[in-house]
Backbone as ProteinMPNN parsed JSONL, in Angstrom:
{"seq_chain_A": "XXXXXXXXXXXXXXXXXXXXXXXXXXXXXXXXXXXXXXXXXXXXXXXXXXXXXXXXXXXXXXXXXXXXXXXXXXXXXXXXXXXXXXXXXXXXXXXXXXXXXX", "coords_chain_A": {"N_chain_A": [[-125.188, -13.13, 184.373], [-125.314, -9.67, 185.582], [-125.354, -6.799, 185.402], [-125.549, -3.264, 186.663], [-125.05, -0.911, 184.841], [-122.748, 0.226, 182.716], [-119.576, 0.836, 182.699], [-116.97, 2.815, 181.798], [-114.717, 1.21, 181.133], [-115.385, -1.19, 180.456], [-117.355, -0.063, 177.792], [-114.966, 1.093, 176.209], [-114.215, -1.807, 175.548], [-116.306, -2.393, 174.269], [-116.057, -1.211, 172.324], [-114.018, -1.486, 171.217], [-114.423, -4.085, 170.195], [-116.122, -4.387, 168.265], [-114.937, -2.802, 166.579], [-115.086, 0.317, 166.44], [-114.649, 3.755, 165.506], [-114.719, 6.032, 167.147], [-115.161, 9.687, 168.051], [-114.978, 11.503, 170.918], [-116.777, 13.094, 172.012], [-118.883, 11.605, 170.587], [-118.371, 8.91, 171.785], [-118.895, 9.358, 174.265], [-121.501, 10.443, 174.172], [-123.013, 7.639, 173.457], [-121.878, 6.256, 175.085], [-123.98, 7.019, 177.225], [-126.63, 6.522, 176.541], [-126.556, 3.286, 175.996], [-126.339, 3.746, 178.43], [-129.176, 4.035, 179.332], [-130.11, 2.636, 178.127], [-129.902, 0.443, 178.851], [-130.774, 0.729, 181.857], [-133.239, 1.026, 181.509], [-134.196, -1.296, 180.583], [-133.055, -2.772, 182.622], [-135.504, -2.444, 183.976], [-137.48, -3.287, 183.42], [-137.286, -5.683, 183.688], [-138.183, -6.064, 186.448], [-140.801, -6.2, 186.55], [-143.359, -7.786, 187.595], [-144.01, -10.907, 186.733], [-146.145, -14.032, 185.774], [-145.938, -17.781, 186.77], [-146.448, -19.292, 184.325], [-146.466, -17.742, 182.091], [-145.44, -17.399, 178.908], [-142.182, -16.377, 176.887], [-143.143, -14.026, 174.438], [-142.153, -13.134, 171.214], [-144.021, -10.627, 170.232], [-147.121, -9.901, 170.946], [-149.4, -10.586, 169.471], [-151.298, -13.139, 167.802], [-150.189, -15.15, 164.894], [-151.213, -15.309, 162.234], [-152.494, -16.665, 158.96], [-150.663, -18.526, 156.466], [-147.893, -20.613, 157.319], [-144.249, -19.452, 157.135], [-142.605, -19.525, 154.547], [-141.133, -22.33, 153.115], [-137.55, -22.698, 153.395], [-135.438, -23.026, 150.342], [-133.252, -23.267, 148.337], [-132.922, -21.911, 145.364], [-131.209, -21.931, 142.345], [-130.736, -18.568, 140.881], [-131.352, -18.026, 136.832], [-129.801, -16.959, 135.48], [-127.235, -16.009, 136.482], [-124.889, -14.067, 134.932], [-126.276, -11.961, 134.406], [-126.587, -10.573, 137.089], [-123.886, -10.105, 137.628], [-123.206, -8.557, 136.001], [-123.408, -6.072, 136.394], [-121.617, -5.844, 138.859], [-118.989, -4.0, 140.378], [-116.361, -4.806, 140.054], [-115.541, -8.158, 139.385], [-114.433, -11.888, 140.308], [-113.588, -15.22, 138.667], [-116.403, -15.86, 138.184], [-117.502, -14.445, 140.372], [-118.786, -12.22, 142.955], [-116.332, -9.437, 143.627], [-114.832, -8.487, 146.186], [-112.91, -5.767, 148.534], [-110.415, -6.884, 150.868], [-111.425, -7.087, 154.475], [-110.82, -4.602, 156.702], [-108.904, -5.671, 159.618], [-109.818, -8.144, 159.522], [-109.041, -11.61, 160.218]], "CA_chain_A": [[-124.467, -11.921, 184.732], [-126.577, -8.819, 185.31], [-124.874, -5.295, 185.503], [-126.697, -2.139, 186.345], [-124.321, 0.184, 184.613], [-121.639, 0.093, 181.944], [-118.016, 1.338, 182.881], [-115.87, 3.312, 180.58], [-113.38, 0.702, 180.62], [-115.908, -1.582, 179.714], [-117.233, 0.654, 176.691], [-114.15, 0.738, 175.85], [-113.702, -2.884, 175.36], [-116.746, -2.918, 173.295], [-115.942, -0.172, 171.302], [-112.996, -1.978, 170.171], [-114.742, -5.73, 169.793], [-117.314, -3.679, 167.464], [-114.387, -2.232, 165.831], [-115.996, 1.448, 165.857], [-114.293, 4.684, 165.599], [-115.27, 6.941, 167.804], [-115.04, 10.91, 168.725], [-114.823, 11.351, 172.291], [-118.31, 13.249, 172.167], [-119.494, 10.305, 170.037], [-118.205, 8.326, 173.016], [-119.582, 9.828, 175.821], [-123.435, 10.479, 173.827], [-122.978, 6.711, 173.094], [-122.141, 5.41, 176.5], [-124.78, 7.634, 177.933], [-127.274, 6.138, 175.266], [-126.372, 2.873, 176.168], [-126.854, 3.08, 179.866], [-130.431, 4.669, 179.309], [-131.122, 1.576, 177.513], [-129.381, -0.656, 180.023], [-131.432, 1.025, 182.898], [-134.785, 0.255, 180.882], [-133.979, -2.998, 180.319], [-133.4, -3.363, 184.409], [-136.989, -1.74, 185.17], [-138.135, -4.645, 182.694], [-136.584, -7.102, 184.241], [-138.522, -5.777, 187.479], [-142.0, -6.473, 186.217], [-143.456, -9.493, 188.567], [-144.719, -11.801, 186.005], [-146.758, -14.901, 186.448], [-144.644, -18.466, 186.215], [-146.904, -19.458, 183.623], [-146.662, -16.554, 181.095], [-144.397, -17.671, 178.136], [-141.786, -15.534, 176.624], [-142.52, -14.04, 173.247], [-141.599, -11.858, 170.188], [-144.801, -10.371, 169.665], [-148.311, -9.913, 171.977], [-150.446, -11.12, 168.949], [-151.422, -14.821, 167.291], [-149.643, -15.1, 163.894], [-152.323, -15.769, 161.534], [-152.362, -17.162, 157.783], [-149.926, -19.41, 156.397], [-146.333, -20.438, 158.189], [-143.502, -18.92, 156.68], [-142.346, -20.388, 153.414], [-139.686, -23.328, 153.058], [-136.332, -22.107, 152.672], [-135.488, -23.807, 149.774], [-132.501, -22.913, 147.541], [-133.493, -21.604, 144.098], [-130.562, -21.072, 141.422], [-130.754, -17.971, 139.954], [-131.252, -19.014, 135.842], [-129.009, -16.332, 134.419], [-126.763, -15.258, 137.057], [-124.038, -13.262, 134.786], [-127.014, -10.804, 134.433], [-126.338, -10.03, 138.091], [-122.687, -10.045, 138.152], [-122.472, -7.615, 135.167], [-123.688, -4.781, 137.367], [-120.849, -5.493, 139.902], [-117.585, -3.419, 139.909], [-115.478, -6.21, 139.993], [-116.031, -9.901, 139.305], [-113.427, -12.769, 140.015], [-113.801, -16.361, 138.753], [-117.875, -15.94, 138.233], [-118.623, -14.185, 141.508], [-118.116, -10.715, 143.487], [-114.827, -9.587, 144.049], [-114.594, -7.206, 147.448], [-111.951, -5.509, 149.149], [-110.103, -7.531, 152.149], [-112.032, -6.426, 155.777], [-109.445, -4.192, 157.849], [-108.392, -6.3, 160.7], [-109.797, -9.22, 159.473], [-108.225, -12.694, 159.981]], "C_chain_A": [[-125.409, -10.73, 184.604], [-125.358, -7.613, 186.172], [-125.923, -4.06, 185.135], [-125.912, -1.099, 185.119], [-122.965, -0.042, 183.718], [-120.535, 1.097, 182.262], [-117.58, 1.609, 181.938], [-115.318, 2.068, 180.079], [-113.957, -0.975, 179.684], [-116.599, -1.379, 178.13], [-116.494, 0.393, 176.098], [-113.668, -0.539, 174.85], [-114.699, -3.2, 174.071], [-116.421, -2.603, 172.462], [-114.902, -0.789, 170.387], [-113.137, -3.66, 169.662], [-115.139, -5.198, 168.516], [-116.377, -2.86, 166.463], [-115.21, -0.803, 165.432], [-114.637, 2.354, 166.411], [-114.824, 5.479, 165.894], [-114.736, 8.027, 168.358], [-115.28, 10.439, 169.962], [-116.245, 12.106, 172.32], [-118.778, 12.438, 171.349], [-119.361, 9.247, 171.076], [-119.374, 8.155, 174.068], [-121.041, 9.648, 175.824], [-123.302, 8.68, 173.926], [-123.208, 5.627, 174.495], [-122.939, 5.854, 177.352], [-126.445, 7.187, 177.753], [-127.733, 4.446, 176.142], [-126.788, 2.306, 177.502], [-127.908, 3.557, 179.919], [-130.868, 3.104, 179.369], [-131.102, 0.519, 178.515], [-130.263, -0.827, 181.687], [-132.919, 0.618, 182.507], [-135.149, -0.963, 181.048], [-134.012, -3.397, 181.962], [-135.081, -2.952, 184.639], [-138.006, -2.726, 184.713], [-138.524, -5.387, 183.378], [-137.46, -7.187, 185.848], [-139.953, -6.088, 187.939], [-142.32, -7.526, 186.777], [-144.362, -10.085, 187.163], [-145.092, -13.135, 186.26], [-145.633, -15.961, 186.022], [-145.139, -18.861, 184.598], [-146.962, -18.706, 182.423], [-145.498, -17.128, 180.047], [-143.826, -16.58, 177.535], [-142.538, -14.996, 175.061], [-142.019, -12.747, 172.271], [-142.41, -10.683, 170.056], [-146.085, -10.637, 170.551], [-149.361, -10.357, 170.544], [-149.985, -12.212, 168.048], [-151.072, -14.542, 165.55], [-151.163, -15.567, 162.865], [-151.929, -15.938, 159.746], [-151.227, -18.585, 157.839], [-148.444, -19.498, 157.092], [-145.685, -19.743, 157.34], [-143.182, -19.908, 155.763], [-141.129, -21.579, 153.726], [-138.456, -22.487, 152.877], [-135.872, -23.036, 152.132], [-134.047, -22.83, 148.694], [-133.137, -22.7, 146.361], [-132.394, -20.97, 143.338], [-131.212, -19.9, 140.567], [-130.49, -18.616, 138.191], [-130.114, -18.282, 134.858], [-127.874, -15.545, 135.667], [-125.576, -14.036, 137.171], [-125.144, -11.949, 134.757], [-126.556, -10.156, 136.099], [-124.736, -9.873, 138.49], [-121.955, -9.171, 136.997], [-122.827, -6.384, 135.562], [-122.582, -4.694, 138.107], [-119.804, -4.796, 139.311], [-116.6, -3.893, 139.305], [-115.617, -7.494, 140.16], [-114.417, -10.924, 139.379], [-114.195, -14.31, 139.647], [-115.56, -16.396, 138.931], [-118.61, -15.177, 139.438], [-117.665, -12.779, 141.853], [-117.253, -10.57, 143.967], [-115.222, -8.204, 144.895], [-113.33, -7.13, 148.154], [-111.751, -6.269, 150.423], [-111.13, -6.714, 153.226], [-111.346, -6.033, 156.338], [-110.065, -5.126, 159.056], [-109.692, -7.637, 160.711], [-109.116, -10.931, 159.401], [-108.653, -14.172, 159.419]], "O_chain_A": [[-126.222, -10.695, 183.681], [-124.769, -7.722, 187.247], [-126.655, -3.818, 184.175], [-126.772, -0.478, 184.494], [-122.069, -0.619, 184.334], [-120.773, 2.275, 181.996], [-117.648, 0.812, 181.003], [-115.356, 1.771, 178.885], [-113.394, -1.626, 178.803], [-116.477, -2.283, 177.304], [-116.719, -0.476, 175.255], [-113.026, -0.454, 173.803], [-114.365, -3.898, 173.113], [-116.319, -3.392, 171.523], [-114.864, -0.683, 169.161], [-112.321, -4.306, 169.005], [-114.449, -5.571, 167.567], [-116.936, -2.253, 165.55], [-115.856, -0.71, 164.388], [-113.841, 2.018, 167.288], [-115.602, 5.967, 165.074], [-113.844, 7.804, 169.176], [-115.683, 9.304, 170.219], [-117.035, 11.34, 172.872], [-119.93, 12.853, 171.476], [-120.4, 8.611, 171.254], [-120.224, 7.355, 174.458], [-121.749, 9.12, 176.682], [-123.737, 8.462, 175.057], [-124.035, 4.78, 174.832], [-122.879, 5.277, 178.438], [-127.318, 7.432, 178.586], [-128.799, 4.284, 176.736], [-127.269, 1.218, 177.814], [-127.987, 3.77, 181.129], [-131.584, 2.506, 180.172], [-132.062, -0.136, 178.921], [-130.401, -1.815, 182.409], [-133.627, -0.074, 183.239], [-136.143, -1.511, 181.525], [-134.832, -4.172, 182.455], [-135.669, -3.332, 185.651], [-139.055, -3.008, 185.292], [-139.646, -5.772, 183.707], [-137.424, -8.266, 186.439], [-140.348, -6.218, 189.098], [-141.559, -8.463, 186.536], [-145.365, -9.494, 186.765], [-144.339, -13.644, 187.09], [-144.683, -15.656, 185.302], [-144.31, -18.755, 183.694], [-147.707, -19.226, 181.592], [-144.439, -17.303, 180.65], [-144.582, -15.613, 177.442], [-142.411, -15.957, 174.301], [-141.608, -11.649, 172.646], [-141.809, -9.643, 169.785], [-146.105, -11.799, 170.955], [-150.499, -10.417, 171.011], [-148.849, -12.361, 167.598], [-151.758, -13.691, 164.985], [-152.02, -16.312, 163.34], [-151.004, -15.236, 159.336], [-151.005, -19.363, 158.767], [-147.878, -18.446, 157.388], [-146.441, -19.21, 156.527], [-143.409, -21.087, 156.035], [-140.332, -21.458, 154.657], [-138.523, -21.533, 152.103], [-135.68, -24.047, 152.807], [-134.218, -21.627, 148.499], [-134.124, -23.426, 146.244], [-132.298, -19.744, 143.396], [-132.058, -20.133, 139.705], [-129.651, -19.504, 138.041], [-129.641, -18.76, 133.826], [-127.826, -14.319, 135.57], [-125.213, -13.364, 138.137], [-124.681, -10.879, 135.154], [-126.13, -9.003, 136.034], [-124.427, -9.531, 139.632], [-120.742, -8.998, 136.88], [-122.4, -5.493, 134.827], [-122.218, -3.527, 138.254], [-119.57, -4.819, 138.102], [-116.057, -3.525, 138.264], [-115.847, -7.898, 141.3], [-113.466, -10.698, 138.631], [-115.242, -14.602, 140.225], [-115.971, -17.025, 139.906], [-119.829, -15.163, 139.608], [-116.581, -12.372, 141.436], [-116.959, -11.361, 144.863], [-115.74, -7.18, 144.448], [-112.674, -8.141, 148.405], [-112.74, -6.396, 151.145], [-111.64, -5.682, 152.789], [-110.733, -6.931, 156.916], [-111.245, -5.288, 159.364], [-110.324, -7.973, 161.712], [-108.719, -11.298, 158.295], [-107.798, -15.043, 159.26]]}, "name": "protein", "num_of_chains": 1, "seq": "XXXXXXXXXXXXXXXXXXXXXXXXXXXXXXXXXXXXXXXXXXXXXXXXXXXXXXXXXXXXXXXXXXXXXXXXXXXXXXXXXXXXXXXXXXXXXXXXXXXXXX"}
């Protein structure tokens, strides 16, 4: 799917996936913002590139070691970190429900 241009009514729709509250000049800068970036992103997309060129993150060769294991590691004292919080239930952080979470 490739759209030059974001529609209010689209906005709209995100605005309320994204759950954001928004002024109507917070709006408007926002969806104006938005289609800047959206128009960039087409002039990108416009660039003839060879077939051969691979995508990536980053124009230079990573160098040293890979990135570590992700490896679980219990904390050895972990009420030390849960006597800072506000509120603790049952050993762990207690937070307020998420509005319009289900």
């Amino acid at each position: 799917m490739s759209i030059s241009k974001i529609s209010p009514e689209l906005f709209q729709k995100l605005v309320g996936l994204a759950a954001l509250e928004l002024t109507d000049e917070e709006s408007a800068y926002l969806l104006t913002e938005m289609n800047h970036q959206l128009s960039s992103v087409n002039a990108l997309l416009q660039v003839p590139l060879d077939a051969d060129i691979q995508p990536t993150l980053h124009g230079i060769q990573c160098q040293g070691s890979g990135p570590r294991a992700d490896v679980w590691q219990p904390f050895p004292t972990p009420s030390e970190i849960l006597a800072g919080a506000p509120e603790t239930e049952a050993g762990m952080f207690a937070v307020p429900d998420v509005k319009g979470a289900k």
